[in-house]
Every structure is written in C-alpha cells, then in structure tokens.
N, C-alpha and C positions, 0 to 999 in steps of 0.2 A: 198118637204119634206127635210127636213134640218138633215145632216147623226149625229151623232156622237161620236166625238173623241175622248171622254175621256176613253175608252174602250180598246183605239189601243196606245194609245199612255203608257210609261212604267213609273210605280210607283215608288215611292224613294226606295222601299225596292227593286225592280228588275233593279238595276240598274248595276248589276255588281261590279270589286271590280276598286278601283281606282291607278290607276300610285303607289303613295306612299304607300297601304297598299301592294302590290305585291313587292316591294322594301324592303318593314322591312320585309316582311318574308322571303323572297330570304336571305336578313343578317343574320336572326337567323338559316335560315337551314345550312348558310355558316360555323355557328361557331360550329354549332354541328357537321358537315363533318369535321372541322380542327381537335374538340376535338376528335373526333373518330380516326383518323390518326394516331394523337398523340399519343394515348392510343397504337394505335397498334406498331407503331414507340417502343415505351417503353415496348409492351412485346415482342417484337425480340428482341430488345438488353440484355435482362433478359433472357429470354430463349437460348442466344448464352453463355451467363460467367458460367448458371447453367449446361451445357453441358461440358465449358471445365472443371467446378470444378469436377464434376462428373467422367469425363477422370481421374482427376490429383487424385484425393483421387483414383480411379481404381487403377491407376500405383502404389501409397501406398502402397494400402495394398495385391497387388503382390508381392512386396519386402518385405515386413514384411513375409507373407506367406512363403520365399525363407528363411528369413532369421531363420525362428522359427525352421525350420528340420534341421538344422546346428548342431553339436557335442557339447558337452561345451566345449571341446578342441579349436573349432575354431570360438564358440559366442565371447573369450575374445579379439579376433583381427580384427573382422568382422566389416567391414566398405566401402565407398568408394561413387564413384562417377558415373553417364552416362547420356548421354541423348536421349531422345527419343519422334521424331519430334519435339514440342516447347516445351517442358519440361525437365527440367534439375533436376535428382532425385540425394541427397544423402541420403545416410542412415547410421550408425552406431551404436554402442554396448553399454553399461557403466556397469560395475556391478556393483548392488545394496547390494551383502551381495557372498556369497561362493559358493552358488548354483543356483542365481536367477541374471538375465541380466536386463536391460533398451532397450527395442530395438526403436529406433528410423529412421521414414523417412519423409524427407520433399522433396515435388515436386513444383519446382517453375516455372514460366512463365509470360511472359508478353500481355498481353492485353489492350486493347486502349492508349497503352503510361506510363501505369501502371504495378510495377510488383506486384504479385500475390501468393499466396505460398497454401501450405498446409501441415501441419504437422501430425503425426498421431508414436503415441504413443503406446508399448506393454510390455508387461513382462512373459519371457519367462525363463525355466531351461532348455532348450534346450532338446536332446536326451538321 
C-alpha cells in the first residue's frame, strides 16, 4: 500500500512568515519605539522649563506680596535687586497718580543657553 503525503507535508498558507516580512515589521516597530522616545524626550524637556517658570513667577509674586504692605511713604522709593539660586529678581515702584503705585518684578534666569524672564505687574495704594 502506497502512504500518503500530501497530508503531512505543509500548505502555502501554513508556511510561516518569511525573512523579509519579519524584517519590515521589526522597522515599523523600530520607528514607533524612536517616535515614542521622542515624544518622551520632549515632554521632560517641557515639563523641566514649566517647573522653573512656575519657581520664577513664585519668587514674583512673593515680592509683590512684600512689596504691597509697604507704607506709601516708602512704596515711592521702593525698589532693588537679589538673587536667589538661579534667579536673579528686580522689582520696583512708579507712581501712576498721588495715591496709587505701579509695582513691578521681573525674575530672570538662564536655561539651555537661553535667558528667560518673567515679569509680573500690580497696582497698589499701599497702607
């Protein structure tokens, strides 16, 4: 009796996948692993500037805050300079009329090679 082997032996469809289709998928998972990286890559660098901006408008409007309980005697000379760790804060005064100030501070610093600022605006008649 004669066996056979068209039974045992494997049809085009069960043939497994070949060299080249395991190759272009291997590339497309590769470009989606780089875009993914990237992406992340770019939200550390955004989430590190939104933390120092956040610092730096902080330190603002703590000196605004210092500077609104001041006397009007001593809003019309009130001004100056400090700094404090990478940021370098001025602030000062302007009158705007007899009873009412401009208070002003700006907090600047440098990040990736750039400098930086924040400005932040008030008006106050003091105490």
């Amino acid at each position: 009796m004669k066996k056979d082997h068209t039974n045992t032996t494997l049809s085009n469809k069960n043939r497994g996948f070949s060299l080249i289709e395991v190759m272009i998928a291997m590339a497309i998972f590769s470009i989606g692993i780089l875009a993914v990286g990237s992406m992340q890559l770019s939200t550390s660098k955004n989430n590190t500037t939104g933390n120092y901006t956040t610092l730096a408008t902080m330190l603002a409007r703590q000196k605004i805050e210092e500077i609104k309980i001041l006397d009007r005697s001593e809003l019309s000379g009130a001004g100056g300079n400090d700094t404090v760790g990478i940021y370098d804060r001025q602030w000062g005064t302007n009158a705007i009329s007899t009873t009412a100030y401009k208070l002003w501070v700006t907090v600047t610093w440098t990040q990736r090679g750039g400098s930086r600022n924040v400005l932040l605006e008030s008006i106050s008649r003091g105490k």
